[in-house]
N, C-alpha and C positions, 0 to 999 in steps of 0.2 A: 504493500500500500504506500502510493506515494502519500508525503504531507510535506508540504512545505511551509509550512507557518505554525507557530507554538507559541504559549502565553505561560509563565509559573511566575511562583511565588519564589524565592531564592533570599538565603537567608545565613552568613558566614556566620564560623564557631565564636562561642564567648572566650573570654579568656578568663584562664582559670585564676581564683579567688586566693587573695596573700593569706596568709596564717596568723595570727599571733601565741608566737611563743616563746620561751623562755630557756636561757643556759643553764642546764642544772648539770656540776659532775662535778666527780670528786676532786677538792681543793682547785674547785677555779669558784674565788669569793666574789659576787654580787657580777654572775654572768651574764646577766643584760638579755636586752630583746633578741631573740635566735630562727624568726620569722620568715620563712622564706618567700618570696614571688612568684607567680601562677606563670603556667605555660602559656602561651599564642594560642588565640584559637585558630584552629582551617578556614583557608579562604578556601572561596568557591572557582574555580578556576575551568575556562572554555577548552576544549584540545582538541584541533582539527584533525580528523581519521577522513583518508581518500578512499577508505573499503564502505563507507558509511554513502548513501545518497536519498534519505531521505530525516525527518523531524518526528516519525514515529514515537521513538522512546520518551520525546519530550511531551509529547501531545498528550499522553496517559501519567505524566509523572508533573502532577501540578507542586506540588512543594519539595523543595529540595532544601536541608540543612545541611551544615557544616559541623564538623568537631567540636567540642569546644575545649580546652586548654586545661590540665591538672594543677591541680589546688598545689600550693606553696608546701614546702616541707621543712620538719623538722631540721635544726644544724644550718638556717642560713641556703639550704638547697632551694636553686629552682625547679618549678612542680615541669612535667615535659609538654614540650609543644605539641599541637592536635596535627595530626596529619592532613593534609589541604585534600579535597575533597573535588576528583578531575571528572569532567563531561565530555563526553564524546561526541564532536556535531562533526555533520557534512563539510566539506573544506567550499566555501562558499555561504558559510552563514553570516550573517552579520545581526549583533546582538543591541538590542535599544532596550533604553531607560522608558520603559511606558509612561510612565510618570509626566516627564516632560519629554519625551521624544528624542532624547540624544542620541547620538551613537556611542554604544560604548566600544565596543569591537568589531572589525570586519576579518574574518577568517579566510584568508586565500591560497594557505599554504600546508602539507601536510606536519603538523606534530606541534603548528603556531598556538604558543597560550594565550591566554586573554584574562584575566584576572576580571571576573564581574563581581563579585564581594570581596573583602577584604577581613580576615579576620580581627579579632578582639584583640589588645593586647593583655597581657596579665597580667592581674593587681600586684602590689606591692606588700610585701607583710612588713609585720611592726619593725622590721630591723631594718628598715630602707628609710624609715624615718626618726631614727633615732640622731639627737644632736647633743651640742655639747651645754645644750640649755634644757631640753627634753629627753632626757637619760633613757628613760624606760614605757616608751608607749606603748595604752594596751589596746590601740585600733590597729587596724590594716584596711588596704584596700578591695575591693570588689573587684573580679574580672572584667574589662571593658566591654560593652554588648559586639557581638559582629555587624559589621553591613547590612541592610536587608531592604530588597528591592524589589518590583514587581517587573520583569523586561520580557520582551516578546520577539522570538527570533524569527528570523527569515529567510529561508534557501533559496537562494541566486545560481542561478546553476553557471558552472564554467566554461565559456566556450568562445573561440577563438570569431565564427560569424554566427549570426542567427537566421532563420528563414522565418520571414513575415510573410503577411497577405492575408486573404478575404480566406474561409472553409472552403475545403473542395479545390484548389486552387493546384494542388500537386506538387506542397511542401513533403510531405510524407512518401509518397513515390520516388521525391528525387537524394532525400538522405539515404534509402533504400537502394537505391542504383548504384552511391557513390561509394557506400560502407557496410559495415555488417550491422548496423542499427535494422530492427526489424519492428518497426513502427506498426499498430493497427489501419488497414490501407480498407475502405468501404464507402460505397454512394451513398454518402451520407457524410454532414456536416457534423463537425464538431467531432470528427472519429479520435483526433489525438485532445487527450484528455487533460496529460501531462506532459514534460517536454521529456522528449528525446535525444541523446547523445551520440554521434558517430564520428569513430577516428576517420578523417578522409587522408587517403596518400595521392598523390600526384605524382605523374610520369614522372617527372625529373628527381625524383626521389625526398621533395618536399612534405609538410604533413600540416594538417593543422584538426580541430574539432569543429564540428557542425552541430548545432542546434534546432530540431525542429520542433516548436513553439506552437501550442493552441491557437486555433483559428482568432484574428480578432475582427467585428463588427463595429459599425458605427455606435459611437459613444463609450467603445471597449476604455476610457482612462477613466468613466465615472462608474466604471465597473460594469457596463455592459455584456454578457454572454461570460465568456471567460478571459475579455480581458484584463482585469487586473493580476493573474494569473498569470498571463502570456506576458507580460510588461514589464511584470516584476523579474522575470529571467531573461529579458534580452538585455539588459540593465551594462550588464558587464561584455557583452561582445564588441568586438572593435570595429568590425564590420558588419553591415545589414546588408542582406540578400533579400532585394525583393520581388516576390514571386505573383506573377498575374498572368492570369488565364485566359490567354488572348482570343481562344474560340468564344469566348464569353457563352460558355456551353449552360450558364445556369442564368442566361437570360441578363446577367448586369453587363454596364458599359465597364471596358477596361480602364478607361480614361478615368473614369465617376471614380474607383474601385483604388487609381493609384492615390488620387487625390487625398479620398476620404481617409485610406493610410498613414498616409505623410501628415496629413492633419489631426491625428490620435496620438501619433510618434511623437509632435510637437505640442499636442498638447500636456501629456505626462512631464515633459520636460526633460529631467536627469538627463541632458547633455545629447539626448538621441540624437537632433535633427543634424550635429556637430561630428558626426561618425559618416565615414564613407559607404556609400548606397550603392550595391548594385541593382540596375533595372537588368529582371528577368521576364523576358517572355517566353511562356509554358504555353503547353499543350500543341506545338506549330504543325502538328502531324492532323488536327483535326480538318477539316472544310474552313473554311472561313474564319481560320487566324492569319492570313497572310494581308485578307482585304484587311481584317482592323487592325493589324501591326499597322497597316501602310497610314491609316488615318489618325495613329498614337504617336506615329512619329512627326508627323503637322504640329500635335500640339507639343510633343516631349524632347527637347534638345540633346537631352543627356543621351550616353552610347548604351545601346537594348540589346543583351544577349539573349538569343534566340536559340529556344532548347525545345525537347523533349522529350522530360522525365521517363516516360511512359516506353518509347523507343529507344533513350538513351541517346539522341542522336544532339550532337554539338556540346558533350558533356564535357571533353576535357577543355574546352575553348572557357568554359566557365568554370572549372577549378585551376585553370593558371590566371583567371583575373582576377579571381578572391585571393591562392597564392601570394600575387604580386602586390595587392592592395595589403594584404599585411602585412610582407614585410615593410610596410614603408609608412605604416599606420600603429602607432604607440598606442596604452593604453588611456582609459577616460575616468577620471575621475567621479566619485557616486555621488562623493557632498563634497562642498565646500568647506577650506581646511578649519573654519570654526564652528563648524557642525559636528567636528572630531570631539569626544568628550574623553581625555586622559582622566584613567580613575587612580585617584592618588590614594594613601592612607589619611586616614581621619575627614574634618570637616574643613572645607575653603576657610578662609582667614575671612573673605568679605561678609560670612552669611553671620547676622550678628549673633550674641550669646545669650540672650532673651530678649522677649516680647511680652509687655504688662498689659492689661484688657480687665477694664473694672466690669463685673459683672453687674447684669440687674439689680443683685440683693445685695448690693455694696462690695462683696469679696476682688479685692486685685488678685488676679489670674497668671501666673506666670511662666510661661511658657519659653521654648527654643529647643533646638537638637541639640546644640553643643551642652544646654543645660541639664538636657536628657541624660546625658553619657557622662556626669558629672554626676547627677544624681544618684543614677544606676551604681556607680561605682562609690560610692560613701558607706563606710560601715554605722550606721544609725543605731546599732544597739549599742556603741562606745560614746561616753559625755563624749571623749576627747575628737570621736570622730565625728558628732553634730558640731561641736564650737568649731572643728577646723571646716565643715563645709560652709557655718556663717558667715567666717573670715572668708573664705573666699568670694563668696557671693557679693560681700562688702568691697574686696578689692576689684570685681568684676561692675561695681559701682551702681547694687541693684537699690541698695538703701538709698542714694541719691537721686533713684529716680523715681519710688516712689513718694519721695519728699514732693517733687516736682509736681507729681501725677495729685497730693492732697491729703495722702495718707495720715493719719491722725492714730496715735497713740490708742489702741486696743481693737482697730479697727484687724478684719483677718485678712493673713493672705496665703493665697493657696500656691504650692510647687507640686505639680501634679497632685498624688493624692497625701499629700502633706500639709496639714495648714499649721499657723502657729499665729499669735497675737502681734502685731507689731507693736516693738517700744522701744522709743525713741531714745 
């Protein structure tokens, strides 16, 4: 079963939780905090496999976790890092942040990683924070939460050119003729479902891969018949082969048919119309392809290879101009380079460290991620490790802004599910 489109849930390891503990052994007098630091959690990491050609396994596996990192040990030891947690996609995936649509990774290469969560890092135990003013602390920290994201992948299939055109047209008879692809070939539209892959070789001992692509109709970029489907995989070929069916055997104009094509291609955008075209003319063995070549060529300037698939006849004259068009034809970029989303560890510097929001019932509200992961990691059952998260919040400058905001002495304010009185 092909799939080429998946949606999960994806979610890196926590990192495992500091310890507090204590030096106890014989004749070592007042041995101090002996706490050790949690392991790393697993990140969740993409690995492009070329034996893989479809999104199956992801379509059935909506949430995916990671490790997460062993608690701090006794003697000062770190607890061990979680083993990262690898996916196996299609070489051809590219992975987006649903959320906001970013890209996080594009996959084009066999064994390429992609890092799409990042794990946790590990809390610190009481000996990581011992000074020479706070001798003996009896907090530690919490494991930091992992990454966790909603992203949706997409199989682009690889291929060197692609074959366009209207159904029925004789994209599928002519990857057939050229390779050992063995496409469903039937009078009947819409017979290829999914795309098709064929190594082509040429005489002179050149090669490259062909593409044949789901029929597309008018209106195919707002998702018409199946083209969004078809669109999404010609995305990456460097050349377009376009194929029309010059006996106009199902009653349309070739003319109306190239038009309407070129105006689909342009409308999706993603650089198509910017990639080398070749014009194919198909089916020339029928009746009445020669009279309406001769009237496509009135209106069409461009140089029309004259084939047919079905006979085979003038096939190599049209795999030495795709050939020669690619060697001389580079690759096309998908997005544009600040549509690239580099996923770094932690949280950007710009996105701030809370956001206050006086509710209805008076309570200031306080929220942010960075204060998320700040909070998650506070050990709340130690005085010492409530006074050290007020202090920070203080140096993160939230008491000055609820001054600002009105705050008044016993009035509450809530840190997720934390409230406490404010006083001044």
């Amino acid at each position: 079963m092909f799939v080429d489109l998946a949606k999960m849930e994806v979610e890196a390891g926590r990192g495992g939780d500091g310890i507090v503990a204590y030096r106890r052994e014989l004749k070592v007098e007042k041995g101090g905090p002996f706490g050790g630091t949690g392991g790393n959690g697993g990140s969740i990491i993409f690995i492009g496999d070329e034996g893989l050609s479809t999104l199956l396994d992801l379509r059935y596996n909506k949430i995916l976790k990671g490790n997460s990192g062993e608690k701090g040990r006794h003697k000062g030891m770190t607890g061990a890092n979680a083993e990262n947690t690898y996916v196996k996609v299609p070489v051809g995936t590219i992975i987006f942040d649903d959320a906001t649509g970013r890209v996080i990774g594009d996959i084009t290469k066999h064994s390429q990683e992609v890092v799409v969560c990042k794990g946790g890092r590990g809390g610190r135990g009481n000996m990581a924070f011992a000074t020479g003013i706070l001798k003996c602390p009896d907090f530690c920290e919490k494991g930091e939460p992992g990454e966790k994201k909603t992203i949706r992948c997409e199989l682009k299939v690889l291929a060197d050119c692609g074959l366009v055109g209207f159904p029925s047209v004789g994209k599928s008879t002519l990857i057939a003729a050229v390779s050992k692809a063995r496409p469903k070939i039937a009078e009947y539209h819409f017979t290829t479902l999914v795309p098709n892959l064929g190594m082509v070789e040429v005489a002179d001992g050149r090669s490259f891969v062909m593409a044949d692509l789901p029929g597309i109709i008018e209106g195919a970029h707002q998702g018409a018949g199946l083209g969004l489907q078809f669109l999404r995989h010609i995305e990456r070929c460097r050349v377009i082969v376009h194929i029309i069916d010059m006996a106009a055997t199902d009653g349309r104009d070739p003319y109306s048919d190239y038009l309407i094509i070129n105006q689909e291609l342009a409308s999706y955008k993603m650089n198509l119309t910017k990639r080398p075209q070749i014009i194919v003319a198909n089916k020339m063995d029928v009746d009445g392809a020669k009279e309406n070549l001769k009237e496509f060529k009135k209106k069409v300037k461009d140089p029309i290879i004259e084939i047919s698939a079905y006979t085979k006849q003038n096939l190599n004259e049209l795999l030495y101009k795709i050939a020669d068009t690619l060697a001389v034809t580079s690759e096309f970029s998908l997005f544009e380079d600040e549509e690239i989303e580099e996923v770094e560890y932690g949280i950007k510097e710009e996105e701030p460290f809370f956001t206050i929001e006086k509710q209805s019932d008076g309570v200031y509200n306080v929220t942010g991620t960075k204060l998320r992961r700040l909070f998650d990691m506070t050990d709340f059952d130690s005085d010492y490790g409530r006074m050290r998260f007020a202090r920070q919040l203080r140096t993160y400058g939230l008491d000055d802004s609820l001054r600002k905001l009105g705050v008044q002495n016993g009035d509450t304010v809530r840190i997720f599910d934390f409230e406490f009185e404010f006083v001044d």
